[in-house]
NUMIVEX-831966 format. One record per atom (N, C-alpha, C): atom name; x, y negated, z; residue number from 1; residue in three letters. Coordinates in steps of 0.05 Angstrom, whole numbers. Example, Ala and Ser with C-alpha at 12.3 -4.5 7.8 and 13.67 -1.06 7.14 Angstrom:
<rs>
   atom       c1       c2       c3     n   res
      N      264      114      156     1   ALA
     CA      246       90      156     1   ALA
      C      264       66      156     1   ALA
      N      257       45      142     2   SER
     CA      273       21      143     2   SER
      C      258       -1      157     2   SER
</rs>
This chain:
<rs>
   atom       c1       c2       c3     n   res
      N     -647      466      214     1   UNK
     CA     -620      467      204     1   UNK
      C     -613      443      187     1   UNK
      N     -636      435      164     2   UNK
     CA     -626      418      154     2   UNK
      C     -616      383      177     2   UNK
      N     -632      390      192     3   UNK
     CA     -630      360      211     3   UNK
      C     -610      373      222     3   UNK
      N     -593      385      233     4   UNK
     CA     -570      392      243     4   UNK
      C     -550      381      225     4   UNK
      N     -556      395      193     5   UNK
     CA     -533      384      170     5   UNK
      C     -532      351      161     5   UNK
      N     -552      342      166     6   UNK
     CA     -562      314      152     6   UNK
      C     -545      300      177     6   UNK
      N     -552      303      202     7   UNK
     CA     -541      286      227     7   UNK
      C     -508      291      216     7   UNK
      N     -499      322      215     8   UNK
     CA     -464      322      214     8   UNK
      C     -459      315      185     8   UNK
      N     -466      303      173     9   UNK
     CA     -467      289      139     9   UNK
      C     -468      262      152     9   UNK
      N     -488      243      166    10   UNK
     CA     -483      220      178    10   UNK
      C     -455      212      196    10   UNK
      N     -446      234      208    11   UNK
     CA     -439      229      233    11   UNK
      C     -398      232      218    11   UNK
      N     -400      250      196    12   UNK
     CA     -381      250      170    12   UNK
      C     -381      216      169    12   UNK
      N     -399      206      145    13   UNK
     CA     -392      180      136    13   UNK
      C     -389      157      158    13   UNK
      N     -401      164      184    14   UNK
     CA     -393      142      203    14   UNK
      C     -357      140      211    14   UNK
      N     -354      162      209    15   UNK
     CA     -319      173      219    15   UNK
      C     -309      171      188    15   UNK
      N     -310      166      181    16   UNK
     CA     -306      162      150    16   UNK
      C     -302      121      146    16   UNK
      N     -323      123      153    17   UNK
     CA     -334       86      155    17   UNK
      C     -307       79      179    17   UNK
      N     -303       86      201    18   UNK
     CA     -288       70      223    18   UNK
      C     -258       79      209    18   UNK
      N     -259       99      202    19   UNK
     CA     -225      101      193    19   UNK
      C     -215       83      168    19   UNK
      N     -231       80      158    20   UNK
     CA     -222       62      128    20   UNK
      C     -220       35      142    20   UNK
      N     -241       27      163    21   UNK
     CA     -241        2      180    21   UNK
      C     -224       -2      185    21   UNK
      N     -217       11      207    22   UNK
     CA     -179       14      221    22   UNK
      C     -166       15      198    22   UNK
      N     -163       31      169    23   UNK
     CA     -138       18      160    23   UNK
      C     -144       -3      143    23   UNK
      N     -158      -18      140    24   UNK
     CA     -170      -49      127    24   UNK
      C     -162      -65      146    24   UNK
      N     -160      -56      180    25   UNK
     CA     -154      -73      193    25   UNK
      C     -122      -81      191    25   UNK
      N     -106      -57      189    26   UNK
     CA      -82      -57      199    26   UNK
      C      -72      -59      173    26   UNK
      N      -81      -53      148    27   UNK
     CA      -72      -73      127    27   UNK
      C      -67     -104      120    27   UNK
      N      -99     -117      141    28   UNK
     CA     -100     -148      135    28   UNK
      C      -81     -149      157    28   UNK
      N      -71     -137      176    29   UNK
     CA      -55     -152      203    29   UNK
      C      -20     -143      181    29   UNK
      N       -7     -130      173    30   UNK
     CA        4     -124      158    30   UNK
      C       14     -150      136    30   UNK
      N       -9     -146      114    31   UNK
     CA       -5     -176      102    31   UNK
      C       -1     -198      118    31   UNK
      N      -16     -202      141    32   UNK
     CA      -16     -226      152    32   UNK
      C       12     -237      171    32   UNK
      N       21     -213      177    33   UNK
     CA       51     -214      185    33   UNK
      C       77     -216      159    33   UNK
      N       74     -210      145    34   UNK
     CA       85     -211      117    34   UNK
      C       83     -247      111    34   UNK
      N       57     -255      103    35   UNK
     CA       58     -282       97    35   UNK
      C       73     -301      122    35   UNK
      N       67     -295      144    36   UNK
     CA       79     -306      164    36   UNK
      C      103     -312      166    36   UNK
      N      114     -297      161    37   UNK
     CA      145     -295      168    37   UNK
      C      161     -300      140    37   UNK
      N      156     -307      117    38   UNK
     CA      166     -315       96    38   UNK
      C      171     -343       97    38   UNK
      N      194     -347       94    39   UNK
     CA      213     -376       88    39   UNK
      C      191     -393       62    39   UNK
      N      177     -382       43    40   UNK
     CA      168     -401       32    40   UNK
      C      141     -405       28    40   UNK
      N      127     -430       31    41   UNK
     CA      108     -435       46    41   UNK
      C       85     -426       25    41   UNK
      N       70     -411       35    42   UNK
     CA       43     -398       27    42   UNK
      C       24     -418       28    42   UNK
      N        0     -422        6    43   UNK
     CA      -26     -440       16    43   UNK
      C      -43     -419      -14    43   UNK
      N      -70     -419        1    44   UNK
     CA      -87     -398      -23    44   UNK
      C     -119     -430      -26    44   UNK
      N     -114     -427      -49    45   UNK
     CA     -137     -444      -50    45   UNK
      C     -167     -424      -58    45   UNK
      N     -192     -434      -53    46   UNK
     CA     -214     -411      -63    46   UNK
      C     -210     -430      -93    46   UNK
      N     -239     -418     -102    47   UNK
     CA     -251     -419     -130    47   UNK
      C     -261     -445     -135    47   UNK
      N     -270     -470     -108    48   UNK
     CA     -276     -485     -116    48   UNK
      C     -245     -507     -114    48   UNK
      N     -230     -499     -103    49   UNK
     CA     -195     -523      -94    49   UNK
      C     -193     -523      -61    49   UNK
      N     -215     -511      -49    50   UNK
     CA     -208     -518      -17    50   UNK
      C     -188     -496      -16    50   UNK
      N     -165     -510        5    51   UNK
     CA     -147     -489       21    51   UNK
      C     -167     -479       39    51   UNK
      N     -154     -445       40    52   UNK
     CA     -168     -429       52    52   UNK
      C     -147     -420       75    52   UNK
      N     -113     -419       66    53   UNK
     CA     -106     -406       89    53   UNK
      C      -69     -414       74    53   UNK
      N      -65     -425       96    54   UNK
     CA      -29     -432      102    54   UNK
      C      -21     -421      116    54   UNK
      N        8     -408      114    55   UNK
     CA       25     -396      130    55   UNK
      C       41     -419      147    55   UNK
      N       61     -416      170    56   UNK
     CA       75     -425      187    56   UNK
      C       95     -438      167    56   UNK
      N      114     -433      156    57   UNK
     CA      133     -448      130    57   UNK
      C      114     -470      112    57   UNK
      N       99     -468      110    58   UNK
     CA       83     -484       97    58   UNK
      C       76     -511      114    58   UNK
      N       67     -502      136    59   UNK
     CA       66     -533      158    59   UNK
      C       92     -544      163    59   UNK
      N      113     -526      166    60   UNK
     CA      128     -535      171    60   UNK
      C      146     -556      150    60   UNK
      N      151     -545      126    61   UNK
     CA      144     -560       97    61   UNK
      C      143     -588       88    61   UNK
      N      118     -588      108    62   UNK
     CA       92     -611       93    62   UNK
      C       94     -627      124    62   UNK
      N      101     -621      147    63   UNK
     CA       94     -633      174    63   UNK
      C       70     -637      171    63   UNK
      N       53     -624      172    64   UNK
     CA       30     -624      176    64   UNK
      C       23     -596      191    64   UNK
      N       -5     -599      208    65   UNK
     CA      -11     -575      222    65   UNK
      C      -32     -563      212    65   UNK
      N      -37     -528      210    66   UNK
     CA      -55     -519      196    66   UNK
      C      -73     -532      201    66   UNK
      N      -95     -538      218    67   UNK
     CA     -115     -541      218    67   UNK
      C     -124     -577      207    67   UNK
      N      -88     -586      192    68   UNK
     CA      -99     -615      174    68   UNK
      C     -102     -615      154    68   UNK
      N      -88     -584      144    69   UNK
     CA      -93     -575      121    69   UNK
      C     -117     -551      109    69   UNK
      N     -126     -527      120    70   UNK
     CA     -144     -512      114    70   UNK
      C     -173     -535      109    70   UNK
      N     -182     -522       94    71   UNK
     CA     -209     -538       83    71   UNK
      C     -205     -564       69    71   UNK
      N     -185     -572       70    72   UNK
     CA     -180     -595       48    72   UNK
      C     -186     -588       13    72   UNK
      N     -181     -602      -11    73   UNK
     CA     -185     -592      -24    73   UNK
      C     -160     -597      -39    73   UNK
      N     -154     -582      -65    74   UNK
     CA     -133     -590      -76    74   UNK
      C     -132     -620      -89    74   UNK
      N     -153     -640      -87    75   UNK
     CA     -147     -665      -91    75   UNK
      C     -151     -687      -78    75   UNK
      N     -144     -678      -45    76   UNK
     CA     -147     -700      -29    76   UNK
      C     -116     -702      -28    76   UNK
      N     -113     -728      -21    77   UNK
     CA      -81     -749      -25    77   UNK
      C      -68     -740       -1    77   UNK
      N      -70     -724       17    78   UNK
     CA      -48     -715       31    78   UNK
      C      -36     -678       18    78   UNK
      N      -54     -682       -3    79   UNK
     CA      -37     -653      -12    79   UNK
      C      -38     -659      -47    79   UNK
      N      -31     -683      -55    80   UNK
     CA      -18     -681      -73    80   UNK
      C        7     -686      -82    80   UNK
      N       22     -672     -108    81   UNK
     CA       47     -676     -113    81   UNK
      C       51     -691     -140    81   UNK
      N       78     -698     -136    82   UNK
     CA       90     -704     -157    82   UNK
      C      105     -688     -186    82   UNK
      N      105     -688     -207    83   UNK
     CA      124     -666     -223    83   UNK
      C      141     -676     -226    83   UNK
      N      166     -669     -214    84   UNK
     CA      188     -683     -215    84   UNK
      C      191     -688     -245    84   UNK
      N      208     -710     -253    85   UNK
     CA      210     -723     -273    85   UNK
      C      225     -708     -300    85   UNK
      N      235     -686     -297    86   UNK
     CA      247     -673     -322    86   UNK
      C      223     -653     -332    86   UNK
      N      201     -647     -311    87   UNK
     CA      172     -640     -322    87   UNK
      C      156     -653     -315    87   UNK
      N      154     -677     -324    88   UNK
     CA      128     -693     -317    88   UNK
      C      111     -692     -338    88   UNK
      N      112     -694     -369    89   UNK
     CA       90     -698     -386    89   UNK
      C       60     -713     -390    89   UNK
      N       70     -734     -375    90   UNK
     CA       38     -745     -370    90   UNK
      C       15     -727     -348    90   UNK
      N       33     -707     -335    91   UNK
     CA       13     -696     -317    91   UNK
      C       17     -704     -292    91   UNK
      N        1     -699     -269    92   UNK
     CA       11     -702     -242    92   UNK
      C        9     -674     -225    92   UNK
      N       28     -665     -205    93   UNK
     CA       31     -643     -191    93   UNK
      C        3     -631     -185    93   UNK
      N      -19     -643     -176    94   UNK
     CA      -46     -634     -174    94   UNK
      C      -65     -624     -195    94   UNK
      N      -49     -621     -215    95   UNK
     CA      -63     -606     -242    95   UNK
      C      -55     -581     -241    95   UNK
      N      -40     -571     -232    96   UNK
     CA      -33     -549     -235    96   UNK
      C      -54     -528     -226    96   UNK
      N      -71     -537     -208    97   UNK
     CA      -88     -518     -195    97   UNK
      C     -115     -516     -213    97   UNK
      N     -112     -536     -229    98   UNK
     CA     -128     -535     -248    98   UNK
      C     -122     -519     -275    98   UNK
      N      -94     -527     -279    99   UNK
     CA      -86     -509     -301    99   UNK
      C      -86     -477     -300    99   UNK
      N      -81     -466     -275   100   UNK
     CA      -86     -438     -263   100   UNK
      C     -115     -430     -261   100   UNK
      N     -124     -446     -262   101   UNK
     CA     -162     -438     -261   101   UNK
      C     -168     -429     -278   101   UNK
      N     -162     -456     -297   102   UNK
     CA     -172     -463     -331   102   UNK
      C     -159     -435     -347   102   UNK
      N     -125     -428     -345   103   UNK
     CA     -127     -410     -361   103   UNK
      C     -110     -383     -352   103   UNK
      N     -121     -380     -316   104   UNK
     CA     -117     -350     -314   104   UNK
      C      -83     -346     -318   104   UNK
      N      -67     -364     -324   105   UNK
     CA      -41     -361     -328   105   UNK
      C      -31     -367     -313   105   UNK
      N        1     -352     -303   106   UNK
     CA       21     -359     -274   106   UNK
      C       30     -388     -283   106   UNK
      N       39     -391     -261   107   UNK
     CA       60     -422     -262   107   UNK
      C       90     -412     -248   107   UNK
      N      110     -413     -258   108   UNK
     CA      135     -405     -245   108   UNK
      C      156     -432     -249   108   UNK
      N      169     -431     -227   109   UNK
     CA      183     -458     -226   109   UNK
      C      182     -487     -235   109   UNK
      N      154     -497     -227   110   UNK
     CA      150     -521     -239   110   UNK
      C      162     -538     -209   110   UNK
      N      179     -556     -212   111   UNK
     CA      194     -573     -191   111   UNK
      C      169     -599     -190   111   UNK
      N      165     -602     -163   112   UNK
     CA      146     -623     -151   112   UNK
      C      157     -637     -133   112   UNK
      N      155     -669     -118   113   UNK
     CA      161     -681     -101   113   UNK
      C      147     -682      -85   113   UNK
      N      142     -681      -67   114   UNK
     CA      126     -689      -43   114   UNK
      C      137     -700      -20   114   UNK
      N      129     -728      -25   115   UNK
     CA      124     -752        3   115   UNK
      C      125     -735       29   115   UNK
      N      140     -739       53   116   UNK
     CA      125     -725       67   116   UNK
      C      139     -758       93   116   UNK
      N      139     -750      126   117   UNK
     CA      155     -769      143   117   UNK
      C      168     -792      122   117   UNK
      N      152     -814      133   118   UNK
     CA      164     -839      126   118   UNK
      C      166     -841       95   118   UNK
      N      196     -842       87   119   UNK
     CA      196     -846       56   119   UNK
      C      216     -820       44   119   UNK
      N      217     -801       65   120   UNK
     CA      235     -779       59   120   UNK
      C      214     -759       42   120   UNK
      N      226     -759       15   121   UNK
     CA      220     -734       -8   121   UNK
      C      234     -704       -7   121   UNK
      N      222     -685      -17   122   UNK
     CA      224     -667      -15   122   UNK
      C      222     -654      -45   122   UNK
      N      241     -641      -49   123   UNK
     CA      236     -631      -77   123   UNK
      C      223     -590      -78   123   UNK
      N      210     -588      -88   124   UNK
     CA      196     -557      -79   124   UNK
      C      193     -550     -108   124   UNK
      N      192     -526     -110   125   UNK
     CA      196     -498     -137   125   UNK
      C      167     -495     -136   125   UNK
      N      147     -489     -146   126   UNK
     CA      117     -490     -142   126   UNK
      C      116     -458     -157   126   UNK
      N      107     -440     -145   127   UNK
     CA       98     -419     -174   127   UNK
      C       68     -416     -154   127   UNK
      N       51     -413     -186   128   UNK
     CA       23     -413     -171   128   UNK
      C        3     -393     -195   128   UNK
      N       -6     -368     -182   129   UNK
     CA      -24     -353     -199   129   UNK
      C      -53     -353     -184   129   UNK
      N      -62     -334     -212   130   UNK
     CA      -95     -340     -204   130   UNK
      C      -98     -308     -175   130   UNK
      N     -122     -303     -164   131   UNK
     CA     -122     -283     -156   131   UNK
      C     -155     -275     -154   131   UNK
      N     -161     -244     -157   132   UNK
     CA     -180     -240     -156   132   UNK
      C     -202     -224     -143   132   UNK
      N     -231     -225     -141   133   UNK
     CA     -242     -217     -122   133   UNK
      C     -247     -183     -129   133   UNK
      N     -267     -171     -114   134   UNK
     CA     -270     -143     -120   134   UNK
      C     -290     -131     -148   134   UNK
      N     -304     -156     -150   135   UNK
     CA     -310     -156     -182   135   UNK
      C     -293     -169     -208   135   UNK
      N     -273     -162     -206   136   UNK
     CA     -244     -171     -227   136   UNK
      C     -262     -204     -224   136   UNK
      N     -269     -213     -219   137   UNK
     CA     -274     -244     -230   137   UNK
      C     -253     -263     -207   137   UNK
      N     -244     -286     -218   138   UNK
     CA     -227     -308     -204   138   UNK
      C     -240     -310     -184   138   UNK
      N     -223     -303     -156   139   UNK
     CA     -230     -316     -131   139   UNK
      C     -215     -345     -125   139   UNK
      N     -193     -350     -140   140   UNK
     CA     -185     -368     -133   140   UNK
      C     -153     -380     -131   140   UNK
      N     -134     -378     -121   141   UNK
     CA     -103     -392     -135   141   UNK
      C      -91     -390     -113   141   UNK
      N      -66     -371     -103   142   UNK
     CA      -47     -372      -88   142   UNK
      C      -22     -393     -106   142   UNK
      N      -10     -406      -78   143   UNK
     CA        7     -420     -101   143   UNK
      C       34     -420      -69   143   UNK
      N       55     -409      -81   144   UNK
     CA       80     -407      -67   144   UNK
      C       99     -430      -72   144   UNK
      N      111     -440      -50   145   UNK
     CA      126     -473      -45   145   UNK
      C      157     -461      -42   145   UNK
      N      176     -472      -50   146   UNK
     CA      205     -468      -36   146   UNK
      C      215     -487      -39   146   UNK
      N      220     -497      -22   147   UNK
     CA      238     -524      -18   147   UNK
      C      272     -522      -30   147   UNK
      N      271     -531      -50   148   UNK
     CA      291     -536      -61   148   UNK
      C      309     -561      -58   148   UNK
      N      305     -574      -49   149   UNK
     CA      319     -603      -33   149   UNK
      C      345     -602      -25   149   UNK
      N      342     -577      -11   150   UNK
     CA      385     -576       -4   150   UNK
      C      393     -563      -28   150   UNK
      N      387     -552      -48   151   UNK
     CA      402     -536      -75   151   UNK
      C      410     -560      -89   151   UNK
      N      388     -580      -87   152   UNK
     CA      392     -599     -103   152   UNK
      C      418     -624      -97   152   UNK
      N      413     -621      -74   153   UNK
     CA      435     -639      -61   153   UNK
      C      459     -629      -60   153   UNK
      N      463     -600      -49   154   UNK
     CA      489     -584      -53   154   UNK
      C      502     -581      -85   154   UNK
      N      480     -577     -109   155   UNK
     CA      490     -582     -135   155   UNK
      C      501     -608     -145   155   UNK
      N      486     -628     -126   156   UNK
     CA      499     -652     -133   156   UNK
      C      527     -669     -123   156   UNK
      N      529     -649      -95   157   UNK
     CA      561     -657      -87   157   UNK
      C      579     -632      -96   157   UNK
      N      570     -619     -115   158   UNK
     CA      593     -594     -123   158   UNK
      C      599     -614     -151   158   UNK
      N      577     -625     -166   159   UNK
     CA      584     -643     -191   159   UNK
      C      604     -663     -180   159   UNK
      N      601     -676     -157   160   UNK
     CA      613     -709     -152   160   UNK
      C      640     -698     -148   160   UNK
      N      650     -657     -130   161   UNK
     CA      669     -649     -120   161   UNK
      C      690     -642     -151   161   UNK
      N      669     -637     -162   162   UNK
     CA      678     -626     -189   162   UNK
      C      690     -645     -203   162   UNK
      N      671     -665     -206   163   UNK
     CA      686     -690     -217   163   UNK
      C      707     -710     -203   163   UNK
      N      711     -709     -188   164   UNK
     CA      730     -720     -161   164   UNK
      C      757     -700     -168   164   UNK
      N      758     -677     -171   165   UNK
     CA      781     -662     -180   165   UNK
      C      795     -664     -211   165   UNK
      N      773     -661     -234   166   UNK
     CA      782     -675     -248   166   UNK
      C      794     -705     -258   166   UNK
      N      783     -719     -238   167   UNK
     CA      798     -746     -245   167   UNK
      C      831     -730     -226   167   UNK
      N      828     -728     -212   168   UNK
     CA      856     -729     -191   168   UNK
      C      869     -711     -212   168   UNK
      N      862     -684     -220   169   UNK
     CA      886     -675     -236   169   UNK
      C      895     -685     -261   169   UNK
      N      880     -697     -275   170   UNK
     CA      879     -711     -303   170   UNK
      C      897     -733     -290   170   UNK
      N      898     -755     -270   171   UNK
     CA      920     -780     -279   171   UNK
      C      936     -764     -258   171   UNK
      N      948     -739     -245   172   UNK
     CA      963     -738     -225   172   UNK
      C      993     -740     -240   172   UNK
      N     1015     -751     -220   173   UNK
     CA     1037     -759     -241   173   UNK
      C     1049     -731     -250   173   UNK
      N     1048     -709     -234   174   UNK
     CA     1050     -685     -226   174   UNK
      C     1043     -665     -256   174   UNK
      N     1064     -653     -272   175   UNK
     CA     1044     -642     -288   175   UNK
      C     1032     -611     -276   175   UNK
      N      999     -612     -277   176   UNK
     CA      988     -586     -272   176   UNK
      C      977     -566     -301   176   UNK
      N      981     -544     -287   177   UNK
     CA      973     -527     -306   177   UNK
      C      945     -499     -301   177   UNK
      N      934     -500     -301   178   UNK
     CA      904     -477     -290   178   UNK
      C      906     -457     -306   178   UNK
      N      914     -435     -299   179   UNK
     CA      916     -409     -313   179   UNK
      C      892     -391     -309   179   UNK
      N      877     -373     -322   180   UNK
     CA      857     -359     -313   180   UNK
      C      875     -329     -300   180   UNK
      N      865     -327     -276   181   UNK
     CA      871     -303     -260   181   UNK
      C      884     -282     -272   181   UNK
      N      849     -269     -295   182   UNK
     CA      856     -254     -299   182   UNK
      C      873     -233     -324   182   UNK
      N      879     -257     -336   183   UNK
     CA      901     -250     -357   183   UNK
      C      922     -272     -364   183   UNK
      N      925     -291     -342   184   UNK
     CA      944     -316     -347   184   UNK
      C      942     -339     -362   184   UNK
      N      924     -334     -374   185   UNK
     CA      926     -349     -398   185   UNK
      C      916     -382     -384   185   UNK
      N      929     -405     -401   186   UNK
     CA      924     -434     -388   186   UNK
      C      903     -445     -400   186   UNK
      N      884     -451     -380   187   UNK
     CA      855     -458     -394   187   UNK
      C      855     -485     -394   187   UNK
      N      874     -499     -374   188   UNK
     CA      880     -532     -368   188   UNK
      C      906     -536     -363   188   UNK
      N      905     -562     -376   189   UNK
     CA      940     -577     -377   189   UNK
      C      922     -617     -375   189   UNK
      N      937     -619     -352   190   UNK
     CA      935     -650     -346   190   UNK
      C      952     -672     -354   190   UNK
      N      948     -704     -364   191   UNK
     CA      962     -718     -375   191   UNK
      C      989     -717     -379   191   UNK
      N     1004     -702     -353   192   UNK
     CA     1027     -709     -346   192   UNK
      C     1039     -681     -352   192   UNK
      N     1027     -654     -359   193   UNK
     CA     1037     -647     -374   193   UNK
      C     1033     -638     -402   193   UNK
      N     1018     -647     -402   194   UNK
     CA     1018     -655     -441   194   UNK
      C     1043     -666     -449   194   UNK
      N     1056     -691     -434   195   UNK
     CA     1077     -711     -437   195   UNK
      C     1098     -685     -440   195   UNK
      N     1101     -675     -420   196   UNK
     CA     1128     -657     -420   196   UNK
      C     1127     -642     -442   196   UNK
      N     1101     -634     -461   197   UNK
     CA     1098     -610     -484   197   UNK
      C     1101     -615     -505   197   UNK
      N     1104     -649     -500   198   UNK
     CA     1102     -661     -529   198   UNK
      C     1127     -674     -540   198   UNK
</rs>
């Protein structure tokens, strides 16, 4: 009897063992469709700086193809960046993966350049945390990219549109007046009617 119970005690943890399998499987295929299909480009570095694994937005990004990037490390010269210049501090974009090592802390919106075709730049949002293995210890640094390049450029023709309107209403011979919607009141008066108020 007992070898009857001991076999259906084995034959338990084997059906036990394949079902947790199956859902370990269809969890990593899950994640892996998730990273896939996200607009902003995924890259996980391990513990020592090599990329371990890029999503599809990410090659696409960088023009580069996964397999020119996995196994690189975070300080070979086709994967380093710039910090764009309102956060530069004497650092360069490639510290950051160091700085996430070193102290276990996120990185959220640090702006980076990256070179990519010819002499066309790219401006990218960098947030980059640590991540860890099944013994709480650092496995190593996911770091998420978003190309911010057209925000930047669209903010910069809403300034030139912005300022292009204020010159035209300020010298128009025309006097204008800008009332706010929602209680009338005149938030702007241009050269020409100042003249008439005064």
């Amino acid at each position: 009897m007992s070898d009857v119970s001991s076999s259906e005690a084995v034959k338990n943890k084997a059906d036990k063992l394949e079902q947790a399998a199956a859902l370990f499987k269809e969890s990593d295929a899950r994640f892996k469709c998730l990273l896939e299909t996200m607009q902003e480009g995924i890259v996980f570095f391990d513990q020592a700086g090599k990329v371990t694994f890029v999503n599809t937005a990410l090659e696409k990004m960088l023009g580069l193809e996964r397999n020119q990037i996995v196994g690189i490390s975070y300080q070979d010269r086709q994967w380093q960046f710039l910090l764009a210049d309102e956060q530069r501090n004497g650092e360069s974009g490639d510290l950051l993966f160091d700085h996430v090592k070193k102290t276990s802390r996120i990185i959220t919106g640090r702006k980076c350049i990256r070179q990519i075709a010819g002499n066309e730049k790219i401006t990218l949002s960098v947030h980059a945390a640590p991540y860890y293995g099944e013994k709480g210890d650092m496995a190593g640094v996911v770091t998420v990219l978003t190309d911010v390049s057209d925000f930047k450029r669209i903010r910069n023709e809403v300034d030139e549109i912005k300022d292009l309107y204020e010159r035209l209403t300020n010298y128009a011979d025309e006097a204008i007046f800008r009332t706010r919607i929602t209680d009338g009141k005149v938030i702007y008066i241009n050269k020409a009617a100042e003249r008439i108020l005064c």
